[in-house]
Legacy VTK file of the C-alpha trace (Angstrom):
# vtk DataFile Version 3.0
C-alpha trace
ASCII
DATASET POLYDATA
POINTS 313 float
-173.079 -96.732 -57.001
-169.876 -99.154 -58.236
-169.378 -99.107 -61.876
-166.687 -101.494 -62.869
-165.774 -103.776 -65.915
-163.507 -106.322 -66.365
-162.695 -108.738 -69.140
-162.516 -113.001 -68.459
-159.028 -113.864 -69.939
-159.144 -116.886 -72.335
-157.032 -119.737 -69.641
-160.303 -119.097 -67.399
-162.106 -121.236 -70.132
-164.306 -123.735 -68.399
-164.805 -121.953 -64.707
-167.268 -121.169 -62.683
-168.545 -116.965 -62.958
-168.452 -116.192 -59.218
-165.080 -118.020 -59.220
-163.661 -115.823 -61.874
-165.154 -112.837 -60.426
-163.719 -113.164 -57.350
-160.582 -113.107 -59.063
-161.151 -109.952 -61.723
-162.936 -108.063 -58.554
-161.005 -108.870 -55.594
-161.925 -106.149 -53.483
-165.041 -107.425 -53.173
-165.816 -111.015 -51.616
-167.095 -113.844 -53.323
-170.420 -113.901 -50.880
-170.840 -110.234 -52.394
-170.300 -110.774 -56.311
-172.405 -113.751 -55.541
-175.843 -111.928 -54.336
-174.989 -109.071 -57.566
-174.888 -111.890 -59.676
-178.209 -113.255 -58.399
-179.589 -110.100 -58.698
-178.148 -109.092 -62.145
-176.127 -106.010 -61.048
-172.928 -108.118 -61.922
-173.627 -109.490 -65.921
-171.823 -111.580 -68.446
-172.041 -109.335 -71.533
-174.854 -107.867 -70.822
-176.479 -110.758 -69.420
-178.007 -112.060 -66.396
-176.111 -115.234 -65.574
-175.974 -117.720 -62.599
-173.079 -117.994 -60.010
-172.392 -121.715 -61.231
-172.492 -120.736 -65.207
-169.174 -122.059 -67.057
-167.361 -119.116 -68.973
-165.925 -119.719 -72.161
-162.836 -116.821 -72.029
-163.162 -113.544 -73.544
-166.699 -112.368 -72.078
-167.195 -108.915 -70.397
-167.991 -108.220 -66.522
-169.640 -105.725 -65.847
-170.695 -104.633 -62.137
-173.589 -101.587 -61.559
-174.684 -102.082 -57.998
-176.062 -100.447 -55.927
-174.841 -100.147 -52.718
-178.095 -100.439 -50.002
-178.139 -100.947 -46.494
-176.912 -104.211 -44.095
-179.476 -103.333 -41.312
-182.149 -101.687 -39.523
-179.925 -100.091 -37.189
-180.259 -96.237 -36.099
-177.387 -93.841 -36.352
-177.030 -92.031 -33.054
-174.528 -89.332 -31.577
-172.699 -90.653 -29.339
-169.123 -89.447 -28.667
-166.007 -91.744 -30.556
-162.723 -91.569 -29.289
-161.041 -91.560 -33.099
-157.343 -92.188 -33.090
-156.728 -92.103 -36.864
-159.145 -91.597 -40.286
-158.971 -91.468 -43.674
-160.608 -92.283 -46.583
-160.558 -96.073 -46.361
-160.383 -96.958 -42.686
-160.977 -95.464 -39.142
-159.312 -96.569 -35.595
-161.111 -95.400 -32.409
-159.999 -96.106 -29.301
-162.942 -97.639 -27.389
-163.871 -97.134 -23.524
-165.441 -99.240 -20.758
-169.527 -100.017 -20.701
-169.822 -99.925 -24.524
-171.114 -102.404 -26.556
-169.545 -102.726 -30.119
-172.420 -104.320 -32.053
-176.565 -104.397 -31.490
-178.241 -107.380 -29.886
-181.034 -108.958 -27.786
-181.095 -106.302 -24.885
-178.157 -104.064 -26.769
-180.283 -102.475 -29.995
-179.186 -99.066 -29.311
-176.439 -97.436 -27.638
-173.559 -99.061 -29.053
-170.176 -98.608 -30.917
-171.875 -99.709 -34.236
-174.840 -96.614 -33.393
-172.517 -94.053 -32.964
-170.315 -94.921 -36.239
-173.162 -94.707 -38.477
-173.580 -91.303 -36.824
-170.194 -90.459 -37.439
-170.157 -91.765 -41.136
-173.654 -92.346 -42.537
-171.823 -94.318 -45.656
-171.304 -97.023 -43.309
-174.560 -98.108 -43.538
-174.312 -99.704 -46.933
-170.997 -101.798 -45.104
-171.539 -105.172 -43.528
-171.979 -104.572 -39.816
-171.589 -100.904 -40.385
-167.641 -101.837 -41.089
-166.740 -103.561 -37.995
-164.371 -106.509 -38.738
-163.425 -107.662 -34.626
-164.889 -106.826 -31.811
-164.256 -106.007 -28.031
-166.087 -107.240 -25.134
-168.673 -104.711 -23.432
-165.529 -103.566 -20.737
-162.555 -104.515 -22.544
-161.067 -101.081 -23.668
-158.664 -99.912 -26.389
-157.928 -100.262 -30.412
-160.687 -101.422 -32.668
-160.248 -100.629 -36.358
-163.409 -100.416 -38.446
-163.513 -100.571 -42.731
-165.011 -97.620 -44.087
-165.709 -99.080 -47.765
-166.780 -102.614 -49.177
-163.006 -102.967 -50.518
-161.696 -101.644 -47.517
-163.341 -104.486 -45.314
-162.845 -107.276 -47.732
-159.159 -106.556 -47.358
-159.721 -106.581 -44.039
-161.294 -109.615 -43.233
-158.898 -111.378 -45.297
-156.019 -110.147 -43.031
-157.754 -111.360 -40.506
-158.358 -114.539 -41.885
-154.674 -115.018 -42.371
-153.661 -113.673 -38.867
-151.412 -111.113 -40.094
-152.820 -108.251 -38.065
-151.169 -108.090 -35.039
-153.196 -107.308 -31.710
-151.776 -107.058 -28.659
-153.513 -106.624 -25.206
-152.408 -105.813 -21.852
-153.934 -107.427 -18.368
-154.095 -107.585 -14.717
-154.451 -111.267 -13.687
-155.069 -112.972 -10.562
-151.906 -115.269 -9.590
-148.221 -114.572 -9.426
-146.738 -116.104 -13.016
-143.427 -117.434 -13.032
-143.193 -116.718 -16.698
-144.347 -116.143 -20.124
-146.220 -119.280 -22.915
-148.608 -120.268 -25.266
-152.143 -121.174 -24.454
-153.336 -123.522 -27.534
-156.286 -124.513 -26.469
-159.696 -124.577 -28.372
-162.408 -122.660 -27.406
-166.303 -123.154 -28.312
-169.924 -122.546 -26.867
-169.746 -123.612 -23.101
-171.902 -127.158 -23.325
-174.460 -126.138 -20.379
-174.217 -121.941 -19.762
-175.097 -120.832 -23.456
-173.955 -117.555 -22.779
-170.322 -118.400 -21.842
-167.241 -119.819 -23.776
-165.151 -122.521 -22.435
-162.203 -124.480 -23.407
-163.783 -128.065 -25.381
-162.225 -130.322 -27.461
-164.622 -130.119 -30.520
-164.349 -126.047 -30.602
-162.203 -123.709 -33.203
-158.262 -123.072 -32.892
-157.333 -120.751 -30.590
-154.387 -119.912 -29.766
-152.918 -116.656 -26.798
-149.317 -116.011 -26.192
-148.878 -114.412 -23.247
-145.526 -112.430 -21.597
-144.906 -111.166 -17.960
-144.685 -107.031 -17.783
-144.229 -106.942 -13.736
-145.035 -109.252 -10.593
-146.904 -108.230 -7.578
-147.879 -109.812 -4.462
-150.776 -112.052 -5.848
-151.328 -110.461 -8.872
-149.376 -110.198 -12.245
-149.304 -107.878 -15.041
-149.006 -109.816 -18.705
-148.783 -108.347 -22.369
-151.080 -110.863 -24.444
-150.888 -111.692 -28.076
-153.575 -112.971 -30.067
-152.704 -115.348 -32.979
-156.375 -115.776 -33.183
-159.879 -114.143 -32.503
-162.009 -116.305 -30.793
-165.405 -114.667 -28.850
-163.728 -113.678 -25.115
-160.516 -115.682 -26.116
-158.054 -113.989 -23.684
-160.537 -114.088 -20.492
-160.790 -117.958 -21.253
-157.610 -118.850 -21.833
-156.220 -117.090 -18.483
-158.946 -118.433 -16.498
-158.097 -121.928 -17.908
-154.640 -121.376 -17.081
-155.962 -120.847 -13.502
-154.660 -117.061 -13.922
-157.931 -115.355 -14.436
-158.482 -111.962 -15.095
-159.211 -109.619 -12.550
-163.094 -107.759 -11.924
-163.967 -110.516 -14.679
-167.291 -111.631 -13.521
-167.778 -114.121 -15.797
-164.733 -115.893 -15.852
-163.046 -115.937 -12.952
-165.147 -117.371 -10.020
-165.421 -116.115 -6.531
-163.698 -112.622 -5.240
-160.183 -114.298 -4.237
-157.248 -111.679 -2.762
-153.878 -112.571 -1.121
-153.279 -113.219 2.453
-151.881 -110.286 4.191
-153.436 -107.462 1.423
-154.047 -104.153 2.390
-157.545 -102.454 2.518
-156.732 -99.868 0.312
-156.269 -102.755 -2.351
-158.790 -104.939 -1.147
-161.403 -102.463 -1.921
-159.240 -101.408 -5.236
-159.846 -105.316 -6.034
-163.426 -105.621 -5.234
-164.741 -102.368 -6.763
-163.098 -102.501 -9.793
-165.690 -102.919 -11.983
-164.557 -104.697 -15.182
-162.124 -107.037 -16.361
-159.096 -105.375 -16.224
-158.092 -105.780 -20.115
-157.357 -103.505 -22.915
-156.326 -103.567 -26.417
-152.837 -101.811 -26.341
-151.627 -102.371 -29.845
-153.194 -102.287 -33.102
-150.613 -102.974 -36.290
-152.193 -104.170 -39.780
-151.685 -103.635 -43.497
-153.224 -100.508 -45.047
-155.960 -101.485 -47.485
-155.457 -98.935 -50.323
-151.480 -98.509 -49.533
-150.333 -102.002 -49.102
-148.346 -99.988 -46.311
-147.760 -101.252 -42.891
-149.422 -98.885 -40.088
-149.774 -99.131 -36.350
-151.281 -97.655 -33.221
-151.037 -97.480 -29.529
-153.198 -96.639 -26.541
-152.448 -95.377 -23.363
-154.186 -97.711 -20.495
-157.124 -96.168 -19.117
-156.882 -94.271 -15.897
-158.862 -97.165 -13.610
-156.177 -99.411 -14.920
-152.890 -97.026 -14.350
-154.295 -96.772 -10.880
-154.760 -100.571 -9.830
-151.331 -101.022 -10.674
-150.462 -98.542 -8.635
-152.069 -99.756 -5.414
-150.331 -102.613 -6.556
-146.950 -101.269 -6.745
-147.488 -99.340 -3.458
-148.071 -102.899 -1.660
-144.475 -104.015 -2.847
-142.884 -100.555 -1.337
LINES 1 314
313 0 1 2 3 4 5 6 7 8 9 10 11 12 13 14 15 16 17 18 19 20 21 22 23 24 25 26 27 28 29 30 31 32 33 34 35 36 37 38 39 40 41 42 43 44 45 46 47 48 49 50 51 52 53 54 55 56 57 58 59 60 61 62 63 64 65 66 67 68 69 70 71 72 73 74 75 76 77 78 79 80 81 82 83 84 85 86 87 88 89 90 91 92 93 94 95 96 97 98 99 100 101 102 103 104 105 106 107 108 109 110 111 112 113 114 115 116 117 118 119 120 121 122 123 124 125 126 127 128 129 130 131 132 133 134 135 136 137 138 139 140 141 142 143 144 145 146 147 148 149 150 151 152 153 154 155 156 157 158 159 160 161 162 163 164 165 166 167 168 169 170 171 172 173 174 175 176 177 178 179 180 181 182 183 184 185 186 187 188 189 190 191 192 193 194 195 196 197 198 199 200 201 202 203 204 205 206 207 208 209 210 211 212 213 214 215 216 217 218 219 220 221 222 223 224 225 226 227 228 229 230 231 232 233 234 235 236 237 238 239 240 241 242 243 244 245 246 247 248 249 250 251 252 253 254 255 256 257 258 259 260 261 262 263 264 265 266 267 268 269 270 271 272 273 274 275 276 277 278 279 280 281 282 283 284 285 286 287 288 289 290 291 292 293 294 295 296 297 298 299 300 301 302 303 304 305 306 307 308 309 310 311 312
């Protein structure tokens, strides 16, 4: 249950209640206060109001809401691999094959299963807390709000691309150097499922910075400015350096002239994109501190690069 009051100060004379609220409650977002007001758990002294009514300065806010549940969804115990926790947020460090968030063909099973598991309060969260996701086999840092204030805060950091998320890939293609792909990215016009670089789609915008060259393939740090749905697989792949076991993305099974079997089947049976969220850095919500986190690469990455490595020897 929230119990808060607040009172309107007399210069917000002649504004809109949901605007005002947003302001007095900010850890909440104005889509929230909204639906309370609507519902009458947020009142104007006393009184049920509208989201558009005009306030005349001086009235009291008061907030009694209850907090009930964003979905259907089932809690389930599956194992988390949690890097840090507290009151107000959690990190976990997520592996390969796991879906982050029920759909069609995904309704149990998944990241979003297991956290209501691991803390049944996140039920009463929008999407059970989650804030960004990572594909089904990209692997590393998600973090995840544990209360309404926490993932307001949140999603405004996100909004204002101040969290800083950086990944680290394997891509097909030797690259003479580091850049910027700005490219936007929507709905691909004809395959529904896929994303695509189109001129009419949202900013999106992947720096990207050589780590070590190999004989066909490179290994890149990547920096996301934004968050676009499979934004680093689509911009390498539009850069013609695609990422490699990326089924989706980057076309036909393509290796170097003169590789070895040993990484010829390393290439071919690798069975993901080869991608993983390395660095995690963001603001704390109830601190105003700034904290980070790192993940090792998984062990099927660690060991393509060193087949790699072993070709250059």
């Amino acid at each position: 249950m929230i119990e808060l009051t607040a009172e309107v100060p007399h210069d917000a004379c002649g504004r809109r209640l949901d605007q005002v609220a947003s302001e007095l409650f900010s850890d909440f977002s104005r889509s929230r206060l909204q639906q309370w007001i609507k519902e009458g758990q947020l009142r104007v002294n006393d009184q049920q109001q509208v989201p558009k009514q005009k306030l005349l300065g001086g009235e009291v806010l008061t907030i009694s809401a209850e907090l009930k549940a964003e979905g259907d969804w089932v809690a389930e115990d599956i194992p988390l691999n949690i890097v840090y926790e507290d009151d107000h947020i959690l990190v976990i460090n997520k592996s390969a094959n796991f879906v982050v968030h029920p759909a069609a063909g995904n309704r149990d099973g998944t990241v979003l299963n297991a956290l209501l598991f691991h803390c049944p309060q996140l039920a009463s969260v929008p999407r059970a807390g989650i804030v960004h996701r990572l594909d089904k086999d990209t692997t590393g840092l998600m973090v995840v709000a544990k209360t309404l204030q926490a993932h307001t805060d949140l999603v405004s950091q996100l909004q204002a691309r101040t969290v800083r998320r950086e990944y680290e890939a394997v891509v097909s293609g030797v690259m003479i150097g580091g850049g910027l792909v700005n490219q936007k990215i929507g709905r691909h016009p004809k395959q529904r499922t896929k994303m695509a670089v189109i001129s009419d789609g949202k900013e999106a915008r992947t720096h990207y910075r050589v780590l070590e060259r190999f004989e066909g393939h490179t290994f890149v740090r990547l920096k996301l400015e934004t968050g676009r749905t499979h934004q680093i697989r689509v911009h390498m792949a539009h850069i013609r350096y695609p990422i490699v076991g990326d089924d989706v993305y980057a076309g036909r099974f393509r290796i170097h002239k003169g590789a070895s079997q040993t990484l010829r089947d390393s290439l071919s049976q690798f069975g993901r994109q080869a991608l993983h969220a390395r660095e995690l850095e963001l603001i704390h919500p109830a601190t105003g501190e700034s904290i980070g986190w790192e993940s090792e690469l998984p062990e099927d990455m660690q060991a393509l690069l060193t087949v790699l490595a072993a070709e250059q020897a």
